[in-house]
Structures are given as structure tokens and as C-alpha cells.
N, C-alpha and C positions, 0 to 999 in steps of 0.2 A: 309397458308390457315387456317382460322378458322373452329370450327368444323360447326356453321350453314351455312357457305360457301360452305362447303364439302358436307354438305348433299342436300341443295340444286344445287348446281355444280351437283350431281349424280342422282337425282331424274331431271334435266332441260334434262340432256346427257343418259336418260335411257336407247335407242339404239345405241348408238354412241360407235360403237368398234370402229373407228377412235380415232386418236390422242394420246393425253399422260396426263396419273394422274400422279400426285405428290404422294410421299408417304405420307405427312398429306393428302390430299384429301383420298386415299385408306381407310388408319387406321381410321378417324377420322368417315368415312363408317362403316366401320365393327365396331369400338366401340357403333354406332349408332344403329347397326342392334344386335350388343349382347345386348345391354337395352332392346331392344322392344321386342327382340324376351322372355326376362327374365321375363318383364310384361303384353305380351300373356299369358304367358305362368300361371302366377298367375290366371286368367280365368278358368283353368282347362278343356276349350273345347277344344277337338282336332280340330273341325271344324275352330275355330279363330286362330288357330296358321297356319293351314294349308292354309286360305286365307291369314295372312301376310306372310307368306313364299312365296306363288303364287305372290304377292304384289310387293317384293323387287326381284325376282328372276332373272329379265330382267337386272335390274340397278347392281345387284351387279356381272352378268358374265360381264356388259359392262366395271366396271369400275378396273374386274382386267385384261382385254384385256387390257385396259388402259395402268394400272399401268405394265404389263407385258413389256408392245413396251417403256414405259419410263425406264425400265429397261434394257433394250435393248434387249430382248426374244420374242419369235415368239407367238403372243398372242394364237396360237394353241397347246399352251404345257398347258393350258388350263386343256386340255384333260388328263393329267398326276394326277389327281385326281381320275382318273376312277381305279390308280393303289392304292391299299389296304393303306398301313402304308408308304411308302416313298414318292409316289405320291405327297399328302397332304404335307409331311414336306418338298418338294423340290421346291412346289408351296411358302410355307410359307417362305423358305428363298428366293426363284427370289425377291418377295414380299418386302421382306427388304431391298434389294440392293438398294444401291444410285442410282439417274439418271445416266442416260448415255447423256456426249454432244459428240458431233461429234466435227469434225474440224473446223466447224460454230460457237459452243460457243453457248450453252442452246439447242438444238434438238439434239433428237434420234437417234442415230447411226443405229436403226433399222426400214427403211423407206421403205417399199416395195411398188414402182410406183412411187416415188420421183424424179421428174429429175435430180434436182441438187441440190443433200444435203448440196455441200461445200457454195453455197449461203445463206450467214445469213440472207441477208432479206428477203428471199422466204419462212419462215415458221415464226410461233409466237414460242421466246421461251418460251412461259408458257405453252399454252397448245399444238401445232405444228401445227397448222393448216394455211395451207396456204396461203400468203398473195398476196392478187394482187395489181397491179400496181396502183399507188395513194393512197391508206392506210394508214391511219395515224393510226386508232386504230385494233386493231383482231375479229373478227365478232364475235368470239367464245368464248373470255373470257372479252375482251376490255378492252388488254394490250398495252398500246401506240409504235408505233416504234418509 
């Protein structure tokens, strides 16, 4: 995924804790959001930094729920930031982990209300999202089967 991909891919999926990011999508996010936040920041208002921070705050828990369940972690460890100095670097390496495929071949090993994971053509493997019956392309990223 390119980086304007990525940031439009996160800013389209603002609330969407479903599914699965890619690690370029992730990173190429956060590279995105350390620029901006680095040229706020030249502004010198607190108040402008603190509307783009309100700004991106939706999209960027959404998109490491994401990145969490394509790593195959329960996007509720999340919450593991809340802990001081390990929290942060154990969020940071799940983060880096390769995807995880299942026995399907391209989806998440971590699918919670999934009926049946070991079917390949029941989810997209790009982004997981469910495919139904007659589908030729993924509603969600419009990856062909």
C-alpha cells in the first residue's frame, strides 16, 4: 500500500475497528501523523495542535485495532498503553509483527464471530471483510476474488 493509500484507506475506515491493516497501511499512518503533528506544532498554538490531535484520534485507535487483529492480538490490548513504559513498547512491537494467515491463506487467525475461518472465500484477504455469495470484487477495499 502506498503512503497516500494509507492515509486515505484510514481517514475513509475512521470508525471501523473491524477488519485488518496491513503494516504499510499502519506505519505509513503514523509517519503521516508524525509530519503533521511536527508542522502543528511549528504554529506554536496549543489550541491547533490540540484540534489536530482531536482530528486524527478516531482514525488512528481505529487503525491499530486494525493493525492489532492482522497481527493476530485482541484489538483490546489496546488498553496496554494505559501501562507507563512497557505498555507503549509491547503495543509497538505487536505493531511490527508480520500478519498472521490462518489455514485459509491471507486472513486473521484472530476472528472473533467468524463462522468459518477455514473457508478462503468467506473473507477478503486484503482487508478480511466478509464476502458474500456472488462477489466478484470486496466491498471494502475492491480486491477481486
Amino acid at each position: 500500500m502506498s503512503f497516500a493509500n494509507a492515509i486515505k484507506s484510514c481517514f475513509s475506515k475512521y470508525v471501523d475497528f473491524k477488519g485488518t491493516a496491513s503494516r504499510s497501511e499502519y506505519w505509513f499512518f503514523a509517519l503521516f501523523l508524525f509530519l503533521a503533528f511536527i508542522l502543528l506544532s511549528v504554529s506554536r498554538s496549543p489550541a491547533v495542535v490540540d484540534l489536530g490531535f482531536l482530528a486524527v484520534l478516531l482514525p488512528s485507535l481505529a487503525v491499530q485495532a486494525r493493525r492489532l487483529r492482522d497481527g493476530g492480538f485482541s484489538p483490546w490490548l489496546m488498553f496496554l498503553a494505559l501501562v507507563p513504559f512497557l505498555g507503549s513498547l509491547a503495543l509497538l512491537i505487536m505493531c511490527c509483527m508480520p500478519s498472521k494467515t490462518g489455514a485459509a491463506g491471507g486472513i486473521s487467525t484472530y476472528q472473533p464471530g467468524a463462522v468459518n475461518t477455514n473457508d478462503a472465500q468467506s473473507f477478503c484477504p486484503s482487508c478480511g471483510k466478509l464476502r458474500l455469495p456472488g462477489q466478484n470484487f470486496c466491498q471494502g477495499c475492491g480486491h477481486a476474488f
